[in-house]
C-alpha positions as CSV (number, residue, x, y, z in Angstrom):
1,X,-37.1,-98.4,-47.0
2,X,-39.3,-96.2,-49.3
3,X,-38.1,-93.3,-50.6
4,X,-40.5,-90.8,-48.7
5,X,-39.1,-91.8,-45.9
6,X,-35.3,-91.4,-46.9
7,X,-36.3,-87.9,-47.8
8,X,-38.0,-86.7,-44.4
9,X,-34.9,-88.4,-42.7
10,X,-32.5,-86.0,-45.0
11,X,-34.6,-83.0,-44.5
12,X,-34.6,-83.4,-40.8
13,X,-30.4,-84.0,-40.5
14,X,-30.9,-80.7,-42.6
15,X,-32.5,-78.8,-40.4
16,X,-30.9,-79.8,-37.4
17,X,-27.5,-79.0,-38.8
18,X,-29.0,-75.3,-40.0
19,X,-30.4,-75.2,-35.9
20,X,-26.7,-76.0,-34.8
21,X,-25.3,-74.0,-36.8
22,X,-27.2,-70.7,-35.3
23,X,-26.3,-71.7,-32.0
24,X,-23.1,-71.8,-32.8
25,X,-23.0,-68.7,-34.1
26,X,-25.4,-66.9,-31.2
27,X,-22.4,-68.4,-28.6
28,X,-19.7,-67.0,-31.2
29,X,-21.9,-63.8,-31.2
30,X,-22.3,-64.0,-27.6
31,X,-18.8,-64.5,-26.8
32,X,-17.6,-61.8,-29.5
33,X,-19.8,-59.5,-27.6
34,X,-18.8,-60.0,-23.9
35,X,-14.9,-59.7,-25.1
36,X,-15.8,-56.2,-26.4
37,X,-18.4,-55.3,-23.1
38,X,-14.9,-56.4,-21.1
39,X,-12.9,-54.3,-23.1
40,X,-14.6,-51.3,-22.8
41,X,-15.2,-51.7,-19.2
42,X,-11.5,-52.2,-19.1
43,X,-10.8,-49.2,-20.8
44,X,-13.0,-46.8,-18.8
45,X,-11.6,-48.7,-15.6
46,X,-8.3,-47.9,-16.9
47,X,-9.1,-44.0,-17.8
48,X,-10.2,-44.0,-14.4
49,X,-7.4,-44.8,-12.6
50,X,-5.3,-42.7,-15.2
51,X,-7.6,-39.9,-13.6
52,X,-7.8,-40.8,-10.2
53,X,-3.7,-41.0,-10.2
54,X,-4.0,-37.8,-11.9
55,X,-5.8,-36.4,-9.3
56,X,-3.8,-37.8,-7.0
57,X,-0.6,-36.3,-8.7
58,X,-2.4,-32.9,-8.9
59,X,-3.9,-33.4,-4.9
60,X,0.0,-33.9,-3.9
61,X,1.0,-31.0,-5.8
62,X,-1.1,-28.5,-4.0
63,X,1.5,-26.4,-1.4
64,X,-0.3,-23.1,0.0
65,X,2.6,-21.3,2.2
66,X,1.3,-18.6,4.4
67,X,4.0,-15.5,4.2
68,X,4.4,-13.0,7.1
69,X,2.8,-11.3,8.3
70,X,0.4,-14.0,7.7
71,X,-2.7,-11.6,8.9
72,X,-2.5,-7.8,8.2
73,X,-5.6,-5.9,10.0
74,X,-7.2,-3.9,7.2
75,X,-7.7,0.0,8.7
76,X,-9.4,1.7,5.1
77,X,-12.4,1.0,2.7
78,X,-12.0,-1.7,0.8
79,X,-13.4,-1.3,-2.7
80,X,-13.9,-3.7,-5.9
81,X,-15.6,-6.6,-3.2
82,X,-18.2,-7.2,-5.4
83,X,-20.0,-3.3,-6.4
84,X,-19.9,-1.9,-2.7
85,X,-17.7,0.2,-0.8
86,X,-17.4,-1.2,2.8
87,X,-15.5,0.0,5.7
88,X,-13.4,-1.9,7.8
89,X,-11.1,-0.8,10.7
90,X,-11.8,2.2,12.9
91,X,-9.7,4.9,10.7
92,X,-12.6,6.0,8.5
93,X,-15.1,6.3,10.4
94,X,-18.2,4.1,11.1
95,X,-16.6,0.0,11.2
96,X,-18.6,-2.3,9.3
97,X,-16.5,-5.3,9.4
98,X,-13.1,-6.3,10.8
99,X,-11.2,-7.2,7.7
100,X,-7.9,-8.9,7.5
101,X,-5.8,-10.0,4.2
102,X,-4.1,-13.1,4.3
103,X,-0.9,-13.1,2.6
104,X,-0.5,-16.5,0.3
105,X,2.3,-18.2,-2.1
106,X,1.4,-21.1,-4.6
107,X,4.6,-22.8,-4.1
108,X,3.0,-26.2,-5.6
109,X,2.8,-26.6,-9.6
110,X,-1.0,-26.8,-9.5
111,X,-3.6,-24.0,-9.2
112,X,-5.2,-24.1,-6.3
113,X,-9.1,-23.3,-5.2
114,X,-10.3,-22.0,-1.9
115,X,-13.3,-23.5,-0.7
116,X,-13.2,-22.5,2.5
117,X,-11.4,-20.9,5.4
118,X,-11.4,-22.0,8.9
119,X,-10.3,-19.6,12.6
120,X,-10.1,-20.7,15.7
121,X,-8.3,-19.0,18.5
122,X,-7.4,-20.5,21.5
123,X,-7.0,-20.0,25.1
124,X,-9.7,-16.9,25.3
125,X,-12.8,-16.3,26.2
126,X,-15.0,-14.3,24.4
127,X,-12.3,-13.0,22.0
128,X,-11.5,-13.6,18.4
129,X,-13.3,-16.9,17.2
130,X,-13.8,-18.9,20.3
131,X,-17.2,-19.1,22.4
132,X,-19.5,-17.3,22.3
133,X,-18.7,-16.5,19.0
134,X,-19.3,-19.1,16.2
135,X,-15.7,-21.5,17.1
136,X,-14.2,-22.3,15.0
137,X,-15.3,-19.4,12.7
138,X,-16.0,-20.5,9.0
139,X,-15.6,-18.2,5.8
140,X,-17.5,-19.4,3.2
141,X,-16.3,-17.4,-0.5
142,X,-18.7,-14.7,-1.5
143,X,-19.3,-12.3,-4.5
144,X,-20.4,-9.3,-2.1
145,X,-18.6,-8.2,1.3
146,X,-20.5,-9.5,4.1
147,X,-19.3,-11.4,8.1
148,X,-17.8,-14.4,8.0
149,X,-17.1,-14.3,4.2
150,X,-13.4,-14.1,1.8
151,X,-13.6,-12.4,-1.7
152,X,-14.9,-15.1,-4.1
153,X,-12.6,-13.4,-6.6
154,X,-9.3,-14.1,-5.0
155,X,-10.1,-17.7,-4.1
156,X,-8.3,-19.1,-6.9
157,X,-4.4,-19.4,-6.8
158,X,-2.1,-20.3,-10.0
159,X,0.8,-22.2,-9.5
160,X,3.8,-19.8,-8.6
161,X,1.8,-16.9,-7.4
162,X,3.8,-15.4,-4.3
163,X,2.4,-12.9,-2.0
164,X,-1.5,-13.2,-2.7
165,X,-3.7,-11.8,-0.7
166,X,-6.9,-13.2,0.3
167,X,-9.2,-10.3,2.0
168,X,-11.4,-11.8,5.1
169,X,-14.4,-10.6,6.7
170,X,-15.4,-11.1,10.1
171,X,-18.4,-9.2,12.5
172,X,-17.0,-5.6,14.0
173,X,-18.0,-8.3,17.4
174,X,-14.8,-11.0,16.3
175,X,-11.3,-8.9,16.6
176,X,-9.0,-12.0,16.6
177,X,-6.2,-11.9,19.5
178,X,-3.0,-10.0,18.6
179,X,-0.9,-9.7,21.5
180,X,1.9,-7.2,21.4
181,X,4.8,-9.2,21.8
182,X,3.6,-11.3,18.9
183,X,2.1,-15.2,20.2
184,X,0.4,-17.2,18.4
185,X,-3.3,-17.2,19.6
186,X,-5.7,-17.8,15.8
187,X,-4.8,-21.3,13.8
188,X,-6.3,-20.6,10.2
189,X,-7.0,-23.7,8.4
190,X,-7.8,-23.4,4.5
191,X,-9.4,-25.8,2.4
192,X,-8.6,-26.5,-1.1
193,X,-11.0,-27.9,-4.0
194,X,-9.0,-31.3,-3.8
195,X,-9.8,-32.2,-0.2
196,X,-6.0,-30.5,1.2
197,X,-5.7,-28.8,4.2
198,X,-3.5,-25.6,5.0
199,X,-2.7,-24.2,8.3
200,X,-0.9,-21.5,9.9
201,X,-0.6,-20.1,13.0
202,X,-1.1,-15.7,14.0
203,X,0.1,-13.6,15.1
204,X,4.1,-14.9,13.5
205,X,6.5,-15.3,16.1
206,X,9.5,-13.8,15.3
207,X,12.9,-16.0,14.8
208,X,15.5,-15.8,17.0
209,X,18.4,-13.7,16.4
210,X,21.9,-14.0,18.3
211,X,20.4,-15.7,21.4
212,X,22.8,-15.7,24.1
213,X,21.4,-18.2,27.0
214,X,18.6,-16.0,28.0
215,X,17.9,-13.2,25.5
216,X,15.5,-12.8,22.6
217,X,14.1,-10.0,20.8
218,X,11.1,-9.9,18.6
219,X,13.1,-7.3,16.3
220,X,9.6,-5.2,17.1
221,X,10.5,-1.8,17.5
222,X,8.7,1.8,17.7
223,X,10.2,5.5,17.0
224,X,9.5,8.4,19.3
225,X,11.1,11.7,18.9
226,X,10.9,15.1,21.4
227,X,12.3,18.8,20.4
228,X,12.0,20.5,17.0
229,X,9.9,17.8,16.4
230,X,7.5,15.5,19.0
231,X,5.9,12.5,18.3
232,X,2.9,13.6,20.7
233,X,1.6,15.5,17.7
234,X,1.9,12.4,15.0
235,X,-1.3,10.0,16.2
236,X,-4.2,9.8,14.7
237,X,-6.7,12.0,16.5
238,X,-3.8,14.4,18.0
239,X,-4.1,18.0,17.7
240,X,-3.4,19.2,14.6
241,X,-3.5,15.7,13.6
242,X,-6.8,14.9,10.8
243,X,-7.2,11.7,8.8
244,X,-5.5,11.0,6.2
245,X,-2.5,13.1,7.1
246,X,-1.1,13.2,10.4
247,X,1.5,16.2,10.4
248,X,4.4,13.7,10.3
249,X,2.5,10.8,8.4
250,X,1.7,8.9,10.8
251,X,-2.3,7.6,11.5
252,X,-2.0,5.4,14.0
253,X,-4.7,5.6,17.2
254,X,-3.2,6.3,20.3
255,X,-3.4,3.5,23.1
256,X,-1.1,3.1,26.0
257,X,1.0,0.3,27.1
258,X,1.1,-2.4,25.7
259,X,-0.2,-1.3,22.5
260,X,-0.3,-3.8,19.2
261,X,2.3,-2.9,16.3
262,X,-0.6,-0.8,14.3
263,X,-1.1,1.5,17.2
264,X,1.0,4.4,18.8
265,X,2.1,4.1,21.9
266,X,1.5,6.0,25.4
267,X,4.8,5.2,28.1
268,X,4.4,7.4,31.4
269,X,6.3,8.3,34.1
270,X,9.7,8.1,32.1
271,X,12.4,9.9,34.1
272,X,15.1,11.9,32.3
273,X,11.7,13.1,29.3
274,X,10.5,16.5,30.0
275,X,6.9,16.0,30.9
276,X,7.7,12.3,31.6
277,X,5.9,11.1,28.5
278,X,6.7,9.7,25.0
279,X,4.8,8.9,23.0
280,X,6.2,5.7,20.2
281,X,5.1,6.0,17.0
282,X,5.6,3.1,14.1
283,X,9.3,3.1,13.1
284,X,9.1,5.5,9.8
285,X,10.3,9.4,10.3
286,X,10.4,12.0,7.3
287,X,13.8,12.8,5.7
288,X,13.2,16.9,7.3
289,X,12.6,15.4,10.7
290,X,16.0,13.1,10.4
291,X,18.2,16.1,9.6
292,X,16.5,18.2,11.9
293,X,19.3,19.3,14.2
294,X,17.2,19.6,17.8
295,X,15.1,16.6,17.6
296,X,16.0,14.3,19.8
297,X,15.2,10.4,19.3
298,X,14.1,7.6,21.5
299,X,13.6,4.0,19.9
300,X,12.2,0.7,22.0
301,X,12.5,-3.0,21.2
302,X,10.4,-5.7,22.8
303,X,12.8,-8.2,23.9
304,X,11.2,-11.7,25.4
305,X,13.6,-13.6,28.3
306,X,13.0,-17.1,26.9
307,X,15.9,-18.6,29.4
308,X,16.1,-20.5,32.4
309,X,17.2,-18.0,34.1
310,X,16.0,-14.3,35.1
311,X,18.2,-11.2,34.9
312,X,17.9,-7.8,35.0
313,X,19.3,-6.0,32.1
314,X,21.3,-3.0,32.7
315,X,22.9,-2.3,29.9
316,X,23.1,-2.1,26.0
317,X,23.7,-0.3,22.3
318,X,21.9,0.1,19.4
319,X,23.1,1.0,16.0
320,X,20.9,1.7,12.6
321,X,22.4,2.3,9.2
322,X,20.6,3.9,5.8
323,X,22.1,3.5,2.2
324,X,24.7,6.1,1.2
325,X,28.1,7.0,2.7
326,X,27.9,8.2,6.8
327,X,24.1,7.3,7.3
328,X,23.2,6.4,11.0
329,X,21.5,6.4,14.3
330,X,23.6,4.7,17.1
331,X,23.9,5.0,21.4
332,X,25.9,3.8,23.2
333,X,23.9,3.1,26.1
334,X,20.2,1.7,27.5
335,X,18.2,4.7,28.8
336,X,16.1,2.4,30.5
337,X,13.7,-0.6,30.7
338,X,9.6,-0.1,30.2
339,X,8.4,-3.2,32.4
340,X,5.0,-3.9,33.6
341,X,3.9,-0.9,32.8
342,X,6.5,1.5,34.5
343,X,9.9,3.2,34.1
344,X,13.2,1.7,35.2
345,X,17.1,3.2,34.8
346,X,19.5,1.0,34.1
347,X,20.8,1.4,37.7
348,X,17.6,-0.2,38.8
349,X,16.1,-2.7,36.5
350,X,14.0,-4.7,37.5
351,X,14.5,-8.2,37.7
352,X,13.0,-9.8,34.4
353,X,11.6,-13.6,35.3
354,X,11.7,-16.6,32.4
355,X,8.7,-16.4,29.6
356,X,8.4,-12.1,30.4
357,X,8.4,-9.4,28.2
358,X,10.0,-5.5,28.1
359,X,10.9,-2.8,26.2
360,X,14.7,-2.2,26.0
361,X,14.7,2.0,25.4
362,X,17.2,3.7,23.6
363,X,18.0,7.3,23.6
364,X,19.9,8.2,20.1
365,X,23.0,10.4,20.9
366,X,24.2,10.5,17.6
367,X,22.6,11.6,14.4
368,X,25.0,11.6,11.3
369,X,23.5,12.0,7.8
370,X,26.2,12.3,5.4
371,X,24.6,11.7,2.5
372,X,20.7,13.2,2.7
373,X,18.1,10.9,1.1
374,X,16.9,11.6,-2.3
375,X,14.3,9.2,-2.0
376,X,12.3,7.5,0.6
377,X,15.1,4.4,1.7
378,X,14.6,1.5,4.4
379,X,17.1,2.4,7.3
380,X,18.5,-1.3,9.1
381,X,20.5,-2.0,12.2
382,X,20.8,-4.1,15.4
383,X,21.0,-3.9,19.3
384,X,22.3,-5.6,22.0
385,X,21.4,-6.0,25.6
386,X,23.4,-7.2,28.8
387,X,23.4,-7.4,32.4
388,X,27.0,-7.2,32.6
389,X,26.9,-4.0,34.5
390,X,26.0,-5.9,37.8
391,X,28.6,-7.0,40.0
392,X,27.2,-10.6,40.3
393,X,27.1,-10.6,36.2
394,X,29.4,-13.2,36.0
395,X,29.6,-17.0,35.3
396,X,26.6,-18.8,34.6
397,X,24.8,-15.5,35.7
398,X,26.2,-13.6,32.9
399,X,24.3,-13.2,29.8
400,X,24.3,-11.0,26.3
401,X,21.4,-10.4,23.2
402,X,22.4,-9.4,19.7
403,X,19.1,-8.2,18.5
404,X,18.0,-7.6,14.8
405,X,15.5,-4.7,14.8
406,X,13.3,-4.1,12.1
407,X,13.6,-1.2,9.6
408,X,13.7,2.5,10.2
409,X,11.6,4.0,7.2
410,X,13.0,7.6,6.0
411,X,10.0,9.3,4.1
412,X,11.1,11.8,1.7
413,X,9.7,14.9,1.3
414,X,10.5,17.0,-2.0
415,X,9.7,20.3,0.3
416,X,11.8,20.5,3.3
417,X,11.4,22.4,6.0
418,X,7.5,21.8,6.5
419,X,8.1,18.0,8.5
420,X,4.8,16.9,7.1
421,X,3.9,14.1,4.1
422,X,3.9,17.2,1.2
């Protein structure tokens, strides 16, 4: 074999060793490089699911707890709602909006965003946010006041906030249902940022309080007083009665029976009242009223027969203590039962059927204030109610109510004598 042709055979062994060893090295290249694409998709596949289990944590943190009242009608101008002044209620004047503040704890360990707010009340017709209004309605967060709107700036919650309060806006046309004994008629539904879901129901119901087979009070409970000084003159619009100041403090507009919890109260045809009228006013009285010696008190509470059984109550006590040493208001007897709209002595209560509602009236007969108030002080007792004055009251017939009532507000006032909010 010549040499030429030994060398071409070398050079071409050569070359196709330098040709194999570039594909080596591309597949060694090739395979370098797909283990690093696969790590890195690894790793963002595993931040991901770090995140999305973070999210998830954070999602099951979330824990919005409505706090009562839940809903609290809004009766002023409300200002710092973007740059505006709007009014909402009826108390100032011209209503631009029904308002409401929504009462809120953070009891999760995340803040929380509101996107959105959802009301829908049920069983009416035309009322609140059911047909023909928008149903449910939807409040949508926003920078100025306007209908169907929550203030953008309190939309956001940290963790641990109690008692927040979310201002709503709804149409002066969309008052939602609050029936006076409290029922539930609006479900509010609020949305959170993460996807959650919060609901409540208003009006509250009230818990039950030393139910005795067929009794049950919503604790509810007005204040009217006749003599030295009369609750006629203490609703807003009365005379001698001009916003803001009402002579005794109160503003409430006068409706009559059955009147909602932010209202004063009209009862007629009352037997035993001079003029056979009283007129209930919310449960706070000013410090020179109480120690007044020829005012004479009346106090109702709304008591709900959630029983079996009906029964017609016929007697009863009630008993309120304030701070300090001899500080109370007690009778020992029912004046009488406000039913359907009309008067009844115990001697002839009416008979009260399962699921109904009355007021239980009290007229105070003694007045002790040992220790007079320096300062405006929450006053708290309880009543009871019975139909163990009928003859028939007895086995599974016979039944007794302790009720808790809510709180008797004294108002001080730093110059006595005038009975006004000086």
């Amino acid at each position: 074999m010549s040499r030429f042709l030994i060398f071409r055979l070398r050079r071409r062994r050569a070359v196709s060793a330098l040709i194999g060893g570039v594909i080596v090295l591309c597949l060694l290249l090739t395979a370098l490089g797909t283990i690093v694409l696969i790590s890195q998709q690894y790793d963002q596949y595993q931040q991901t699911v770090s995140n999305m289990a973070q999210y998830s944590n954070q999602q099951w943190s979330e824990n919005l707890v409505a706090i009562s009242p839940g809903l609290a009608i809004v009766n002023s101008t409300i200002s710092g709602w973007s740059t505006t002044t709007s009014t909402c209620g009826s108390n100032t004047g011209t209503t631009e909006y029904n308002c409401y503040n929504a009462t809120i704890s953070n009891r999760g360990t995340v803040g929380v965003q509101i996107t959105r707010i959802y009301i829908n009340s049920t069983g009416l017709t035309g009322s609140g946010c059911s047909s023909p209004n928008p149903q449910p309605c939807i409040l949508n967060p926003s920078i100025g006041i306007a209908p169907y709107t929550f203030n953008e700036a309190n939309q956001f919650i940290n963790p641990g906030q109690v008692n927040y309060r979310v201002t709503l806006a709804l149409p002066t046309g969309v008052a939602l249902p609050n029936p006076n004994p409290a029922f539930p008629k609006n479900t509010i539904v609020i949305a959170t940022s993460r996807g959650n879901v919060f609901s409540f129901q208003w009006p509250f119901q009230a818990s039950i309080f030393g139910q005795t087979q067929s009794a049950y009070s919503q604790g509810n409970m007005k204040v009217a007083y006749t003599g030295t000084y009369v609750s006629s003159k203490d609703y807003y619009g009365a005379s001698g009665n001009t916003f803001p100041n009402g002579p005794y403090c109160h503003n409430e507009t006068l409706q009559n029976y059955p009147a909602g919890p932010g209202y004063a109260e009209k009862l007629t045809n009352i037997a035993g009242v001079t003029g056979g009228t009283l007129y209930f006013v919310n449960p706070w009285i000013t410090s020179t009223i109480l120690e007044s010696g020829g005012t004479t008190f009346y106090i109702y509470v709304i008591i709900i027969n959630t029983g079996q059984q009906a029964y017609s109550p016929t007697a009863g006590s009630v008993d309120i203590t304030g701070p300090g040493s001899g500080n109370h208001l007690s009778s020992l007897s029912l004046f009488g039962v406000y039913y359907n709209g009309a008067f009844y002595p115990p001697a002839t209560s009416p008979v009260i059927a399962p699921g109904s509602y009355y007021y239980a009236i009290y007229q105070i007969s003694y007045v002790e204030v040992g220790t007079p108030p320096t300062s405006s002080v929450m006053w708290w007792g309880g009543a009871s109610i019975t139909n163990g004055l009928n003859s028939n009251a007895e086995d599974q017939s016979f039944f007794s109510g302790t009720i808790l009532v809510s709180g008797l507000w004294i108002r001080y006032e730093t110059s006595s004598g005038t009975g006004g909010c000086a």
